[in-house]
KEPA-533273 format. One record per residue (C-alpha): x, y, z; residue in three letters. Coordinates in steps of 0.02 Angstrom, whole numbers, plus 32768, in hexadecimal, padded with zeros to 4 digits. Example, Ala and Ser with C-alpha at 12.3 -4.5 7.8 and 13.67 -1.06 7.14 Angstrom:
# residues 2
c1:8267&c2:7F1F&c3:8186&aa:Ala
c1:82AC&c2:7FCB&c3:8165&aa:Ser
END
This chain:
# residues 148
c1:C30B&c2:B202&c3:F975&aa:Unk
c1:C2EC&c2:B162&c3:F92B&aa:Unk
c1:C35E&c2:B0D1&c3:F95B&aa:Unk
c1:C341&c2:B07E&c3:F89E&aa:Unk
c1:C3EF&c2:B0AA&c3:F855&aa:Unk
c1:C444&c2:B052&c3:F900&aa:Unk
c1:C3EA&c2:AFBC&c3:F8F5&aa:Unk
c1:C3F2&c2:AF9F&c3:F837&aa:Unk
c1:C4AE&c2:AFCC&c3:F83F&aa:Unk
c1:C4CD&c2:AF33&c3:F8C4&aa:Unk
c1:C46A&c2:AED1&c3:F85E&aa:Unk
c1:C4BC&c2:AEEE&c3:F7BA&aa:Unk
c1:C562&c2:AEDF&c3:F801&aa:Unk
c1:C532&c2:AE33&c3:F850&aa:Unk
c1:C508&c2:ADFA&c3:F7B6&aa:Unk
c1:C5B0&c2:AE3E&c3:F756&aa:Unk
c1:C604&c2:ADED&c3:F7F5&aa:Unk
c1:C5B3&c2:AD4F&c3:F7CB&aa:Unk
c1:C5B0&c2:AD3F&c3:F70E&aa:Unk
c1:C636&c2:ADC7&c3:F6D4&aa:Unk
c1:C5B5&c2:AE26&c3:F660&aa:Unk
c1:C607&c2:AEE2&c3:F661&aa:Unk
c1:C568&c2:AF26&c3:F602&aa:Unk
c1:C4FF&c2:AF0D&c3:F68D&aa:Unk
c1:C556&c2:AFB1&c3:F6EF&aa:Unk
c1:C553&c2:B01A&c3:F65F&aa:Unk
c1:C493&c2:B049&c3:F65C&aa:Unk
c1:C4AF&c2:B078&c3:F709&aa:Unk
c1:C501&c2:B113&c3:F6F9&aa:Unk
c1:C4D8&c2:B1AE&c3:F6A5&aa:Unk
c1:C544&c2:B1DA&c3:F5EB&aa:Unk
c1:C5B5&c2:B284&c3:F653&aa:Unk
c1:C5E2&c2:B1FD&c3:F6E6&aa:Unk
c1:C68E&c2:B1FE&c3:F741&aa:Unk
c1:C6B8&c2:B147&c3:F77D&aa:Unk
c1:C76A&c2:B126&c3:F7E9&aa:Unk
c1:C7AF&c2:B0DE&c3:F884&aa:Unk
c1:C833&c2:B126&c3:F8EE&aa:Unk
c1:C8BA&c2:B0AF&c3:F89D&aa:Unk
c1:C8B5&c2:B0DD&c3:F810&aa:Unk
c1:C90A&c2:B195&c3:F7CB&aa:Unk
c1:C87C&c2:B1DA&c3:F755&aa:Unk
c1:C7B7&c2:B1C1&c3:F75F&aa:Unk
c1:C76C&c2:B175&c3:F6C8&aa:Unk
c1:C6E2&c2:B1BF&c3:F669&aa:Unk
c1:C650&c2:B196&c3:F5F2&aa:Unk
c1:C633&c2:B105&c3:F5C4&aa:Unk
c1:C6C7&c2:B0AE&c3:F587&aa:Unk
c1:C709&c2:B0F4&c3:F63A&aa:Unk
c1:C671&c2:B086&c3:F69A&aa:Unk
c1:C68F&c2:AFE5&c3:F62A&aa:Unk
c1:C753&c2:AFFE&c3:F65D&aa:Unk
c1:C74A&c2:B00A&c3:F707&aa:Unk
c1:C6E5&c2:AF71&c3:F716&aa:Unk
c1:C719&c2:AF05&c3:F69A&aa:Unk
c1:C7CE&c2:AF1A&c3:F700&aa:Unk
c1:C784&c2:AEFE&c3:F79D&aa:Unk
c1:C734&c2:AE76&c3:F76C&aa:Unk
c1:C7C2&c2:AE23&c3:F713&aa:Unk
c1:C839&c2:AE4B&c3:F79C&aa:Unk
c1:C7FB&c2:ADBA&c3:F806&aa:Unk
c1:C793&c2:AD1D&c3:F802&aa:Unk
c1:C709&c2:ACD1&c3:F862&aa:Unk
c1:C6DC&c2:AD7D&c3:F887&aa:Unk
c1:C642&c2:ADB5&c3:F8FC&aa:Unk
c1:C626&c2:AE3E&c3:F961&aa:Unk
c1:C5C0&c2:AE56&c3:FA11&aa:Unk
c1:C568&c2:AF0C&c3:FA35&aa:Unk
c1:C566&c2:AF30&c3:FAF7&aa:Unk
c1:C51D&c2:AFCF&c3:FB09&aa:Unk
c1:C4C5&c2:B057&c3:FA8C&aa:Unk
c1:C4B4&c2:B0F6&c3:FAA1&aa:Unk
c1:C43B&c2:B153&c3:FA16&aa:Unk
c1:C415&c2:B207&c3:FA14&aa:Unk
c1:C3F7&c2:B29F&c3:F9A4&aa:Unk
c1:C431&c2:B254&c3:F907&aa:Unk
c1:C4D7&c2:B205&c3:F95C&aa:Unk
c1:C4EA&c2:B15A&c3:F992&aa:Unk
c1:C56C&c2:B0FD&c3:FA10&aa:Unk
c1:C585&c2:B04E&c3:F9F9&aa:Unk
c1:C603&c2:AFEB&c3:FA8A&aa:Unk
c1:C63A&c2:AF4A&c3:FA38&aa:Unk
c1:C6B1&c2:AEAC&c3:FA49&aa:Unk
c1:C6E7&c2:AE4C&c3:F9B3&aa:Unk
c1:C727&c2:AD97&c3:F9A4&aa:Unk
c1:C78D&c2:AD59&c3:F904&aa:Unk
c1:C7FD&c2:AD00&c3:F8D0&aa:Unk
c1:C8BE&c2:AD2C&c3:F885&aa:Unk
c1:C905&c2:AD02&c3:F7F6&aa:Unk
c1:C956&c2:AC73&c3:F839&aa:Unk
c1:C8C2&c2:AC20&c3:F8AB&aa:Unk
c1:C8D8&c2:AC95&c3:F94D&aa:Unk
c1:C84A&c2:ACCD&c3:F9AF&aa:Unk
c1:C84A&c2:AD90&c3:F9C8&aa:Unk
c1:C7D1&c2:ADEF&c3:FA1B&aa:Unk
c1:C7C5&c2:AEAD&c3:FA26&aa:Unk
c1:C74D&c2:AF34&c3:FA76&aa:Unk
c1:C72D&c2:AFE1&c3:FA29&aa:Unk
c1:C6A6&c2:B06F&c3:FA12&aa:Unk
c1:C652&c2:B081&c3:F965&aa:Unk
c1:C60D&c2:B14A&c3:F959&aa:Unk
c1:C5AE&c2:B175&c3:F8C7&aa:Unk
c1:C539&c2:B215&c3:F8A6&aa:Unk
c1:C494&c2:B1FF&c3:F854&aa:Unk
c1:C3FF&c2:B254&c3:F7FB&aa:Unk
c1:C38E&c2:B1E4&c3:F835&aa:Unk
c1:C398&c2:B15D&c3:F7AD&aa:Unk
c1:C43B&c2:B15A&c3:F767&aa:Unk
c1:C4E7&c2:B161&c3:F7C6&aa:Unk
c1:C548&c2:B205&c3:F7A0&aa:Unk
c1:C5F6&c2:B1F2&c3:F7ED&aa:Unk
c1:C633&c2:B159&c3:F832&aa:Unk
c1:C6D6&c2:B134&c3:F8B0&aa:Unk
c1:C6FF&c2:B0A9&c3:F90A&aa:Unk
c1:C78B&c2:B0C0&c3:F9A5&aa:Unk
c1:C7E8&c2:B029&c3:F9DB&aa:Unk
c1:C89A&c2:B001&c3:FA1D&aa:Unk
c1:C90C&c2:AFC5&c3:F992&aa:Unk
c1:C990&c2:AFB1&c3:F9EC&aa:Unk
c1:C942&c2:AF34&c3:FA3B&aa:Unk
c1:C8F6&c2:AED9&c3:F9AD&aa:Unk
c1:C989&c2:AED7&c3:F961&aa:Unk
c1:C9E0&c2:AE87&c3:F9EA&aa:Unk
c1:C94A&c2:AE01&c3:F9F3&aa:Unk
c1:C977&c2:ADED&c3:F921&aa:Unk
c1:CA3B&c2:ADD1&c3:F930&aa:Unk
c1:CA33&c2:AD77&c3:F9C0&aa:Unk
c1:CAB9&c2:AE10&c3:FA1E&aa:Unk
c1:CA8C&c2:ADF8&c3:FAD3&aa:Unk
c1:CB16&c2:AE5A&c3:FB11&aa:Unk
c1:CAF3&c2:AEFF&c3:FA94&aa:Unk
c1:CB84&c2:AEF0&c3:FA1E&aa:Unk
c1:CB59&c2:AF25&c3:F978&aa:Unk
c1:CAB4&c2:AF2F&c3:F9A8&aa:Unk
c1:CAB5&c2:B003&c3:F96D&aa:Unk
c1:CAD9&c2:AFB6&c3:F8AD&aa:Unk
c1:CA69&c2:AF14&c3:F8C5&aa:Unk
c1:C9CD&c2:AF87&c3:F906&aa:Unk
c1:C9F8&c2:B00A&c3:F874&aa:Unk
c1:C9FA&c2:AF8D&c3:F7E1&aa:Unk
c1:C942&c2:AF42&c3:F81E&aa:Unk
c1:C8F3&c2:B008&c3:F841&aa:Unk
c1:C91B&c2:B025&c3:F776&aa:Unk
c1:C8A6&c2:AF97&c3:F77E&aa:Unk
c1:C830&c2:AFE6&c3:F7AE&aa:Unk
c1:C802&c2:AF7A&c3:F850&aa:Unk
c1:C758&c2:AFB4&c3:F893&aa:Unk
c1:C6EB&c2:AF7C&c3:F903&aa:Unk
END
């Protein structure tokens, strides 16, 4: 199975990281695609569902940029293991860690989740060290559709 869709996907989403361009994800995936993350309640789908889910992830955070550690391609499904660094609203570093899964049919993506802890981004967001409020802090940034 060709690893084309992986590489153009890191690619493309380097350069939305980089210059905010939402348009450059939407080619990537196929016109029946499911897109989500485990924050958020609902997949999105089509392809006002792709250009949602990444114009909120993108606009959740600034200075945004993303690191792939390991991937993992076969029979039309790939495995991405990633770190992102941003920055908050207010100026704060935040880094998180996650697994991107998506299914492909060998040149566009098909379904696409990315799994992540939210709690724990949204601890990193508020600034909660000790947990409080964290459940309602993490909630209010998976609507956004945080992926990774």
């Amino acid at each position: 199975m060709s690893k084309e869709p992986t590489e153009t996907f890191v690619k493309s989403l380097s350069e939305l990281e980089k210059g905010g361009d939402i348009e450059l994800m939407v080619p990537l995936f196929t016109e029946d695609r499911e897109i989500g993350n485990n924050a958020l309640k609902d997949t999105l789908k089509g392809t006002d569902g792709v250009r949602e889910f990444w114009t909120s992830s993108r606009g959740t955070f600034a200075d945004l940029g993303s690191e792939f550690t390991n991937r993992i391609v076969s029979n039309g499904t790939s495995a991405l293991e990633w770190g992102t660094r941003c920055l908050s609203a207010d100026g704060k570093e935040v880094r998180y860690k996650g697994v991107s899964v998506f299914e492909h049919d060998g040149e566009k993506i098909t379904r696409f989740f990315a799994y992540f802890d939210p709690a724990d981004l949204g601890k990193q967001v508020t600034g909660d060290k000790d947990g409080k409020g964290s459940e309602e802090e993490s909630s209010k940034e998976g609507r956004k559709g945080v992926p990774g």
